[in-house]
Structure formats: structure tokens, C-alpha cells
N, C-alpha and C positions, 0 to 999 in steps of 0.2 A: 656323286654325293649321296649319302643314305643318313635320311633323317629317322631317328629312332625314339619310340616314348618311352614313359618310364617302364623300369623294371617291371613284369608281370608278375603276381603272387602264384600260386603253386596250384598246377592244375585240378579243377573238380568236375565236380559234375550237375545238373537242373535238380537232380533227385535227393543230392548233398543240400543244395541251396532251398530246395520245396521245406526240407525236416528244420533246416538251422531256421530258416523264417518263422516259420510256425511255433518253432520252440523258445526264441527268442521276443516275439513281437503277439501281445492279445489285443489287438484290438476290434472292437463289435463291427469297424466298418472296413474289413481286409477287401471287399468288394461291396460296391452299390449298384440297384436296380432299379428302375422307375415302375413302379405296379400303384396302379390303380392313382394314376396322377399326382406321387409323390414319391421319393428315392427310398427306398427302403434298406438297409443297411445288411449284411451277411458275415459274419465273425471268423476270424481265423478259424476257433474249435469250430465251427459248425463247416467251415473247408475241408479241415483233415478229415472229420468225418464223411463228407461225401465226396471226396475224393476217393477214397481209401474202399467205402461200399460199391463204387463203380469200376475201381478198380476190381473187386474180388468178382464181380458181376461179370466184367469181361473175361477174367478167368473161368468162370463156370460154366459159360459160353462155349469156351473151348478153346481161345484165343490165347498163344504161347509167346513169350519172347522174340525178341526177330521181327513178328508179323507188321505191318505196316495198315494203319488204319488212320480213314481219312475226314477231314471237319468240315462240311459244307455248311456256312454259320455265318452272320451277322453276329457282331460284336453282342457278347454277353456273359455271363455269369459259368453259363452250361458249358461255353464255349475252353475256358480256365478249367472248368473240373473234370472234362472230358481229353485234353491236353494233359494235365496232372496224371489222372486215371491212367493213359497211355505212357508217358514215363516213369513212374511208379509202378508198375506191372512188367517195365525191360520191353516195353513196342515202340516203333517208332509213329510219329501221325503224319497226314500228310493235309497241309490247310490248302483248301478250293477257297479261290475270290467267290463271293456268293453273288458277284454281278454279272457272273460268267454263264453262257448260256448254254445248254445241254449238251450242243455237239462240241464245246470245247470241254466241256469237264473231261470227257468219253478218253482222250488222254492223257489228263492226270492220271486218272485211275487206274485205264491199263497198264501204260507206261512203271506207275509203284506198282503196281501189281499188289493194291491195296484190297484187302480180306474183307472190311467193315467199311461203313460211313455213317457220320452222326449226319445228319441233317436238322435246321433249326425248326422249317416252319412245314407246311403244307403245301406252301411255291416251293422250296427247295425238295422237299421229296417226289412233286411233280418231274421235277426235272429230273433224277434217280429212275423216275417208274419209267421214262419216253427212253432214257438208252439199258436200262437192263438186261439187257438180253443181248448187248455188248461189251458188258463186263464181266464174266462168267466168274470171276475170282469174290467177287461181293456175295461174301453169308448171308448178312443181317444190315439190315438201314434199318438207325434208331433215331428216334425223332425226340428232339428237345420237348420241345412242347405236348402238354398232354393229350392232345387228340390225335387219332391214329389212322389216318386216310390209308384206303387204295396202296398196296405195296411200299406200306412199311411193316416191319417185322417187331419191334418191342420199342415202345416209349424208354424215354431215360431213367425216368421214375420206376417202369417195371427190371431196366438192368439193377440197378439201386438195390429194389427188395431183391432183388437175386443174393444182391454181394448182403446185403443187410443181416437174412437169414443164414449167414454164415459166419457173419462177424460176433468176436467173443473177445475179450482183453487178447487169450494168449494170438489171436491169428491176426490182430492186430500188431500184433508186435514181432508174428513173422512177417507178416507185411513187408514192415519198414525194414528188418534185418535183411530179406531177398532185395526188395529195392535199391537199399545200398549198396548191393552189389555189383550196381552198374560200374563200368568204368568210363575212365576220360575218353575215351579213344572211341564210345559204341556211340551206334546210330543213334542221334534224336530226335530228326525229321528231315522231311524230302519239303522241300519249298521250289515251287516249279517258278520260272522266270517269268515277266513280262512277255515274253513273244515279241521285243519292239525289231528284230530280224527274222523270225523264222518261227518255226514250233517252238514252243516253250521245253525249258529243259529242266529234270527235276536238282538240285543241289542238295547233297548227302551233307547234312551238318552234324558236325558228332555232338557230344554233350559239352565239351571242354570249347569247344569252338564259342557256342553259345555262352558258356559258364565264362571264358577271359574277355566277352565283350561285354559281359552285366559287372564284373569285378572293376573292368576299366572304367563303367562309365558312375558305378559305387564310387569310385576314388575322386573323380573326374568333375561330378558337380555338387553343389554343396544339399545337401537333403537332410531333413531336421529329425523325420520320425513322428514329423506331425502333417506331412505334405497331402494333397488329396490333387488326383489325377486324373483328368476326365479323357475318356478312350473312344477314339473315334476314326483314325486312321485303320481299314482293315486290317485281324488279326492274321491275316492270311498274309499279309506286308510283313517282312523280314524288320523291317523300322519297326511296326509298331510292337512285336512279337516280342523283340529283346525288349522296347524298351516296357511291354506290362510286366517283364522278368526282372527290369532292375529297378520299377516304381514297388515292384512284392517284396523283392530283398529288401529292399529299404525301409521297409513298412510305412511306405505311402499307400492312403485308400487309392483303388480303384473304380471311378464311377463311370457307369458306359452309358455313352448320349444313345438317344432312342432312335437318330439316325444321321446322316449330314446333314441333312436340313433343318434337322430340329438341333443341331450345336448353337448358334446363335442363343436359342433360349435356354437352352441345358447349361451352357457356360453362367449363366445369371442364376441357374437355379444350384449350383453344386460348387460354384465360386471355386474352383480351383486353383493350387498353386503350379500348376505344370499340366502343359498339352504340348502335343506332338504332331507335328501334321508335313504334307507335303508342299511345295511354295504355293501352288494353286488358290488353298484357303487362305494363304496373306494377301496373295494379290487379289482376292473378290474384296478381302476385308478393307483394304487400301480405297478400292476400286469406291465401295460404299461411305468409308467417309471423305472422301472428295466429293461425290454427289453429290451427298449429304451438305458439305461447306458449298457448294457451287449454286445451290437449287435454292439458297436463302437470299436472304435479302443484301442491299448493299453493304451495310452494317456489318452484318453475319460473314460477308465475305473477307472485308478488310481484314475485322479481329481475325477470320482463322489464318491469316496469311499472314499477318504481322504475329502470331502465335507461332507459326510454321518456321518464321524467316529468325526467332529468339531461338527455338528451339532448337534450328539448325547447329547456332554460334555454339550453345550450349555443347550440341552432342562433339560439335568440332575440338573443344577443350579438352572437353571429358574422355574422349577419343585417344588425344594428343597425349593424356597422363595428367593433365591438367585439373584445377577445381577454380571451377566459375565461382568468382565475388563480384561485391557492387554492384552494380546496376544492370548487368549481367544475369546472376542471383537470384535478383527480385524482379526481374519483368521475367524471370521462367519460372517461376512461383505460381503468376498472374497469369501465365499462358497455360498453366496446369491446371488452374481453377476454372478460367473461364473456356477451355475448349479441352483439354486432353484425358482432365478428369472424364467426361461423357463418354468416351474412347476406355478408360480403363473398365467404368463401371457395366461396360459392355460386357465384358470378359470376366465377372462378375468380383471386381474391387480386390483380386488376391492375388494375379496373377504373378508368381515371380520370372517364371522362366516360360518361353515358347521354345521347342526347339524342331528346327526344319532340316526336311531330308527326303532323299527323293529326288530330286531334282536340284539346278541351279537356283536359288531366290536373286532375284534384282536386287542390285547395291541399295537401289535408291530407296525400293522397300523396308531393308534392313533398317538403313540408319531414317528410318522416318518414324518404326515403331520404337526404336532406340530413343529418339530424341524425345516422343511422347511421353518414355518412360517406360517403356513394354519391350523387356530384350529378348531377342531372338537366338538362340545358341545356334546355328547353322555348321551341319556337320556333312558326312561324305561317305558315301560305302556301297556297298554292293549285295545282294542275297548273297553271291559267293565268298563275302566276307563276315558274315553272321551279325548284324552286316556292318558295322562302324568303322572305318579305317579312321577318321578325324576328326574333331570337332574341335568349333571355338568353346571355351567356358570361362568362364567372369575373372580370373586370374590371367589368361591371356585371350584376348578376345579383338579380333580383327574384322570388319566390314569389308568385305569383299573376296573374303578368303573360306576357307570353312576348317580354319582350326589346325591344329599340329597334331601329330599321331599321339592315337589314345597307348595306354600301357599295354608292353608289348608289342607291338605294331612299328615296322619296319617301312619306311615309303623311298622311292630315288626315282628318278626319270630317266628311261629310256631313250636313248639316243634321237630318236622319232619323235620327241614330246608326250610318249604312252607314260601315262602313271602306274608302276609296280608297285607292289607292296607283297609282302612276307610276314607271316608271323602264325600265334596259335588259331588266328581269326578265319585263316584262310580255309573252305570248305574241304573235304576230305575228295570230292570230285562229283562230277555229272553221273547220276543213276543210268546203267545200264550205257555209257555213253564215252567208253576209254579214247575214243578219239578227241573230241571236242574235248575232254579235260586235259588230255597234252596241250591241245594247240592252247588251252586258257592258263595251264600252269606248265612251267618251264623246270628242268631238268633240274636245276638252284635253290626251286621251292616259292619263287617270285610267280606272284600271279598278275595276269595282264590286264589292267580292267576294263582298256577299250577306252578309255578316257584321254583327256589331252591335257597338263597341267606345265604348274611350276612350281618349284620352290621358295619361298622368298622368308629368309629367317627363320627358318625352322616350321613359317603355315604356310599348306597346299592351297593353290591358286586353282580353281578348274577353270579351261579355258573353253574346250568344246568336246563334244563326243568324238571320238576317232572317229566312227563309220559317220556321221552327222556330216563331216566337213565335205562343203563344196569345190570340185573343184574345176573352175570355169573353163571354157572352154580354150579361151586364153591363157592355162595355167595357172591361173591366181586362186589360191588357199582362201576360202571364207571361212571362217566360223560364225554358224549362222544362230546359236543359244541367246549370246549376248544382243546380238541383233534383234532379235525378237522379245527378248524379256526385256528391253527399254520400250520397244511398243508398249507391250504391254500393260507398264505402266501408265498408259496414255489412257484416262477417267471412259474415253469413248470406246477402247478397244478390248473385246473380251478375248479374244486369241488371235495368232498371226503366228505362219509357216512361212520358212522362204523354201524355194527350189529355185537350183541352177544348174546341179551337178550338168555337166561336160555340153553347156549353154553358153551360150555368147556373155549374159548377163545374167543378173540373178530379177528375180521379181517376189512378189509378196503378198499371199493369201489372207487376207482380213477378215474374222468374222465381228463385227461390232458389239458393242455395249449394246444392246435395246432398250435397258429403262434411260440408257443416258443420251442415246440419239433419238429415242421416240421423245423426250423433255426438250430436246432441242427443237425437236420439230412441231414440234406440240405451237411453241413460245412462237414460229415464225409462221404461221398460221396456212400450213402446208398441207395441203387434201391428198390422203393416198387413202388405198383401200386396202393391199395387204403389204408385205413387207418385200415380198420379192419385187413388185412395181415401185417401191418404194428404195429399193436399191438401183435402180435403176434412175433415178431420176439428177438431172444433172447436179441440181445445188445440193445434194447430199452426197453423192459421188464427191463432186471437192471439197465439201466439209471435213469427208472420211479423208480422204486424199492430204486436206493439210495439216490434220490434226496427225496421221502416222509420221507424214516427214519432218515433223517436228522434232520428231525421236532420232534423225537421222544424221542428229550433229557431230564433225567429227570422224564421220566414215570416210574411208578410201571411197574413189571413185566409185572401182572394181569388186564395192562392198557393198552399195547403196543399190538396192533394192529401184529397178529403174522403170516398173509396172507394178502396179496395186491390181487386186481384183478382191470383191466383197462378195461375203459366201452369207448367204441367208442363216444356216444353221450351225452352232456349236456342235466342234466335234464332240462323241460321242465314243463310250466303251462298248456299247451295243450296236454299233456299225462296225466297229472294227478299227476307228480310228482312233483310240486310245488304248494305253495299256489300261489293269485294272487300279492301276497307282499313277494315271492319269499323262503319263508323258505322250508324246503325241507320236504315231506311227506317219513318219516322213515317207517311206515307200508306199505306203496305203492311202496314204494324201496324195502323195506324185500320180499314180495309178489312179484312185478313182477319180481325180479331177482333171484327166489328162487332155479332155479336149479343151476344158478354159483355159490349162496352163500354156497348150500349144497356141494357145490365139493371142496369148498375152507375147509370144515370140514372133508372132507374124509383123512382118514390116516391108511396106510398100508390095504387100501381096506375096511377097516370100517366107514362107516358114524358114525358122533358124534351125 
């Protein structure tokens, strides 16, 4: 069976779509900045214009069509005009996660065989000066910011006056005439993968690739012209990439939080109607108002649970096609005032849409912000899909699924349980890499994405990652995502891996909550001194113990996780344990914790 979405409109291009926004939409706040402890606003006309200066700047540089130039950058203003500037000029870019540390960039760059690199700060062109002399292909490191450390070659502002000193109506307007010249079919950028098996590998996305995922998700969710969108997922993420491409089409502002950490307050200060993130940030956010109701008083607890258990009924109708009346109605009324509101005003009182991607989000997460009132669009895709294959959106909108093919977009299921999909979405192939683009796309034009699903009424179920599945020693198939993202949910648990693969049994790596187990142990007046003696000690061992297998209702035998161990620290992108979009690297988990994992096998003195 091949489920299909609607008809796609007629293919374009980012460079079509840059002109028609700009000429379509003026508003003073097409982007926002935070300077000097207030957001300061940036205008469409004041875009085209330094877009268009940077652009002539990198032409007089010497930089031609073709060339491949790269954005080493934290979310920001520079980071849009310097993107623009490269597709407006016929180059493609190449975005570096900016969490990445020197000797992993050393392969993006060669690998594109990338000319330039913008860099944001003075840590990132740190990181540029330690391997330069292993990129021999790099002209010019230009640096956002206006100071100019050690081995960078021209601040942004000095390419600027470059293009500036050359700008006049007429050469402005050959500009645009050579820019449209792009077609659907040329390179728009190399977006290198997570690495969650191997070297990261670059993905050649054309213009039209990118242009039929902003057209579908233009159709796809409802946007007024007045939205404002705060950016905080890196632009280096194929997720958050499209989706500043189709909050611009749309003439939604763009406001960029000043970092993850500071979202929390960014979202109260820029109230936005639309963010974007991967499940991680719902489940900390989850994670925090359960404390939050846990840590008060008795009072405090009942309301948010008798709130919780309205809410539920509510989202259950609402779900169903249904509309809550009577008394129904008005006790969710009363659970919105008296607990859910404090939750929306979080998110600073506007929010319409969240939508999540990246990863699997927990049901139970989904329909918790639903019910509060906070919806979650939860979609599906891959960098080698630019990247959208699915989402839910408020016309057909399912819990536990992530939505039916966006327009255009082709999905069926492989005999094996693989999710295929076909359409304009699908990358044009791996840089420099004709093997691994066979074995990822097939002779038919179906690409494989490594995934394991179902179809159910026209929306894609993900069930587990292909390479992900365990499978025991005994032969039995785990799927170990869902297992773990119902821990997860559990108020005490900050992450949790299983491993089993070609093991008797499966077991389960726990790294704890710490504001939520140190509250707990705080209350039972338990003397430790640091946390790894403290994991250690027996009455917190079974605390941790019966609060995971809580989660474990339901499981096969040959599913349940039949050893805990508790890891002191969160994984980490700067160990190696996480990709830059936070999913967790299960072979680099099996590996470096392979003596704990071997002893959690040991029984009666026998390693398994």
C-alpha cells in the first residue's frame, strides 16, 4: 500500500521564494535580536539590502557559483543573511552544528570541500585556527561579530562594505535577474548527518527539495501573517532550517532565543505563536511541571491531579471528534484557570502551535500538553528528506502517530517493517558518496530511511529505528525507543538506554533526575556527600529501581528490562554520546560503558 499527500504545486526554487517574500510581505520585524537586553526588530527592506551587499561582497572576493561555503554559527540574524547571500549569489553553504568540536568539523569541511567559512564568535573561529592547516581549501574565515581575533580574515561588516561599495539600483537589479537564474534541480546545501552509526555523511539537497517541503508545510498549517516564531532548534538541523524557510514565506517574525538555556525566559519575553524543537525540550518541560505540582503542598497536589485526571476526559472527547458540555465543560474551564494557565503563561500566553521532530515524543507527553491546551504538531523526516515526510496538523491530528504525508510525499512499508518514501523531498544523494546513496535510495526512486513503522488510515506510526532493534539472544525482536521514552516520562528519570542486542536479556542504563531525586532525598533526611556515593546507596538504588519499573507495564517478558544500573552523568554531545540533535548514540553507550553493562550480565559468577 502507498499512501500519498496532496498534489504538489509546481516546482521552485529558495531564491524564487527569498524575492516573492520580500516583495510580498514589509514588515519591521522579518527578524529579531536581543541587543543590549531587549529584542530589537530587523525589516524585511533592511534584509534585502544586506543580503544582497554580502552577497556582491563574496563575489568580489572571488567566490563563483558552484563554490560550496560553510556557517559555523549559533542561531542568529548573521546567520539568515549569510545563507541568503550564498543562495542569491548560485553557492551552495554548508551548516556546522556549532557544538561540534574542532576535530569533528575537520570533516565537514574537507569532505564539501568547502572555499569559505563564516564563523559567529571568537570560540568558533578558535576552533577554525586549531585545524587550518587541515583544510587547505579555506580562502577566507569571516567572522560575524565585529572583532577580529588571531586567524580570521574579514569581519562580516568588512565583506558588506565590500558588496556596499559596489551596490547602485542598476547592479542591484542584476543581482536579482542572475539569482533567478537558479534552477530547481542546483545544489542548495550539503547538510552533514548526525553520525548516530558512523562518519557523518554530507546530503546534497537541491533548491526544489527544500522549496516542495516549505510549499507543503505553507499549505499544511494554518499561519495568519501576523505569527511570530522563536528559533532555537540549531540552524545547522535540517528541522529547524526548513522550518525558518517556511515561518519567512509566511511572513512570520523570526525571533532567535539568545540560547537553550535561556528559552524558558526568551519564550515570556517574545510570546510567540510557533516553536519548533526536538522531543527532548518537551520532556525536560513535562519533567519540570510535575516537580513543580509534586514539590507543593497537599492542596497543591490534589488540584493539579484532579486538573490532570478533567483534562485528561476533555482531551479524550476532543480527540474522539467530540465537544465537551456540562459539567465536563466547566470543571476544564476551572482546571485551565486554576493550574494550566501558569503552564501556558510560561510559553509566553500565545502559543498556538509547538511542533516536534527529531525524534519519537511519548504519547503520554503529547496528549498531556494537548489536554493543557498547548498542541504539539509531531511530525517525521529525515536531513535526507529536506527533511519533512509527515506531520500531524490540526485538520487531521493523531496522538501517537506523527501525521500523514505532507504534499507530494509518497510513504509504503517495506516488507521488513522499513518506511520508504518517494517524492521531490528526497535528497539528490550523499556528497562525494555514490555508494551509500544506492544502498539509501533504490533503483524506483524510494528512499529507505532506516526506520520501522506502520500505516494506520492514511498516518505513519513509528515504531523503532531499524539499526536500534534488539535482537536477543533468544531471537526476540525489542524495540527499545518506546521503552525508554515511557521511562522517561517518569518525574525522576532524566535519560535511560536499553542494551541487549545478541544477550540473554535486555537491561537498562538510567541517568536520574537530580533536582527530583536530590528533593527526595533532601525530605528523608539522608547524608551523602557526592552523588556517585549517593548512587550507590541502597534506599535510593530502590527508589530509582521502583519508580523505572513503574513504566514497565505491559511489556513482554522478553522486553522488560531485567537489570537497572544508574549512571552519575547525563549524556553529553561533547563526549560523544549524543548526536548534535540530541538522540543518543547506542553503540557509543554499549562501548564506553562496557564493563558496567558486562556485570549487569554476570550471574552466579558467569558472564552471559
Amino acid at each position: 500500500m502507498i499512501v500519498r499527500g496532496a498534489p504538489r504545486p509546481a516546482p521552485g526554487t529558495l531564491t524564487q521564494l527569498f524575492f516573492d517574500t520580500t516583495e510580498k510581505h514589509s514588515r519591521p520585524d522579518a527578524y529579531q535580536v536581543k541587543r543590549d537586553g531587549h529584542y530589537v526588530p530587523i525589516s524585511h527592506a533592511t534584509v534585502v539590502e544586506r543580503v544582497r551587499r554580502i552577497a556582491l561582497g563574496l563575489v568580489d572576493l572571488g567566490y563563483r557559483p558552484g563554490e560550496r561555503i560553510a556557517i559555523l554559527s549559533e542561531n542568529r540574524p548573521e546567520w539568515a543573511f549569510a545563507d541568503w547571500a550564498c543562495l542569491t549569489a548560485r553557492m551552495a553553504d554548508v551548516p556546522v552544528y556549532p557544538t561540534l568540536p574542532a576535530e569533528q568539523i575537520t570533516h565537514v569541511l574537507t569532505n564539501s570541500e568547502s572555499s569559505a567559512v563564516f564563523v559567529s564568535t571568537a570560540a568558533q573561529a578558535a576552533k577554525i585556527a586549531q585545524i587550518r592547516g587541515m583544510i587547505p581549501n579555506i580562502r577566507h574565515v569571516i567572522m560575524f561579530d565585529d572583532a577580529k581575533p588571531e586567524g580570521v580574515d574579514l569581519t562580516l561588516r568588512e565583506v558588506e562594505a565590500r558588496g556596499a561599495a559596489l551596490d547602485s539600483p542598476e547592479r542591484a537589479a542584476a543581482w536579482r535577474t542572475e539569482a533567478l537564474t537558479v534552477k530547481p534541480g542546483d545544489l542548495a546545501t550539503i547538510i552533514y548527518t548526525s553520525g548516530t552509526t558512523g562518519l557523518p555523511k554530507g546530503v546534497m539537497l537541491s533548491h526544489d527539495n527544500l522549496y516542495s517541503n516549505v510549499q507543503a508545510g505553507a499549505t499544511s498549517i494554518p499561519f495568519d501573517g501576523h505569527d511570530v516564531a522563536l528559533s532555537f532548534l540549531p540552524l545547522s538541523h535540517s528541522f529547524e532550517r526548513m522550518g525558518d524557510y517556511l515561518f519567512f514565506a509566511t511572513g512570520t517574525s523570526i525571533a532567535y532565543a539568545e540560547s537553550i538555556d535561556a528559552v524558558p525566559f526568551n519564550l515570556t519575553e517574545v510570546k510567540p505563536t510557533f516553536a519548533m524543537s526536538v522531543p527532548r525540550v518537551y520532556e525536560k518541560m513535562y519533567a519540570r511541571v510535575l516537580e513543580n505540582a509534586l514539590s507543593g503542598g497537599a492542596i497543591k497536589k490534589r488540584v493539579f491531579f484532579w486538573a490532570r485526571a478533567v483534562a485528561d476526559r476533555w482531551a479524550d472527547v476532543t480527540l474522539a471528534g467530540g465537544t465537551p458540555r456540562g459539567p465536563l465543560a466547566w470543571q476544564y474551564a476551572l482546571a485551565q484557570k486554576l493550574v494550566f494557565s501558569t503552564l501556558k503563561a510560561r510559553t509566553g500566553g500565545r502559543m498556538r502551535y509547538f511542533v516536534s521532530g527529531g525524534g519519537p515524543l511519548a504519547p503520554e507527553i503529547n496528549k498531556f500538553f494537548f489536554a493543557a491546551g498547548l498542541t504539539i504538531l509531531e511530525g517525521y523526516g529525515l536531513s535526507e528528506t529536506s527533511p519533512v515526510i509527515s506531520v500531524n496538523v490540526p485538520e487531521a491530528f493523531r496522538i501517537g502517530t506523527v501525521g500523514k504525508p505532507v504534499a507530494g510525499v509518497e510513504v509504503t512499508i517495506a516488507p521488513d517493517g522499513e518506511i520508504l518514501t518517494r517524492g521531490p523531498h528526497v535528497m539528490q544523494g550523499y556528497f562525494h558518496n555514490p555508494e551509500a546513496t544506492k544502498e539509501t535510495i533504490d533503483a524506483d526512486g524510494w528512499l529507505h530511511t532506516g526506520d520501522i513503522g506502520v500505516l494506520e488510515d492514511g498516518f505513519l506510526r513509528i515504531t523503532d529505528r531499524k539499526k536500534d532493534i534488539i535482537v536477543t539472544a533468544g531471537g526476540k525482536n525489542v524495540a527499545p525507543q518506546p521503552i525508554e521514552n515511557a521511562v522517561k516520562t517518569n518525574k525522576y528519570v532524566s535519560q535511560a538506554v536499553m542494551i541487549g542486542d545478541k544477550r540473554k536479556f535486555c537491561v537498562m542504563l538510567v541517568v536520574p533526575n537530580w533536582d527530583t531525586l536530590e528533593k527526595w532525598v533532601a525530605r528523608r533526611n539522608i547524608i551523602w556527600t557526592d552523588r556517585t556515593q549517593l548512587l550507590t546507596t541502597p534506599i535510593v538504588q530502590a527508589k530509582m529501581e521502583k519508580e523505572v519499573r513503574k513504566q514497565f507495564v505491559g511489556l513482554a517478558s522478553y522486553e522488560t528490562p531485567k537489570k537497572i544500573a544508574l549512571l552519575e552523568h547525563d549524556f553529553s554531545v561533547e563526549r560523544g554520546e549524543l548526536t548534535p540533535t540530541l538522540k543518543v548514540k547506542r553503540r557509543v553507550i554499549d562501548r564506553d560503558y562496557k564493563e558496567l553493562i558486562d556485570s549487569l550480565f554476570v550471574e552466579s559468577g558467569h558472564a552471559d
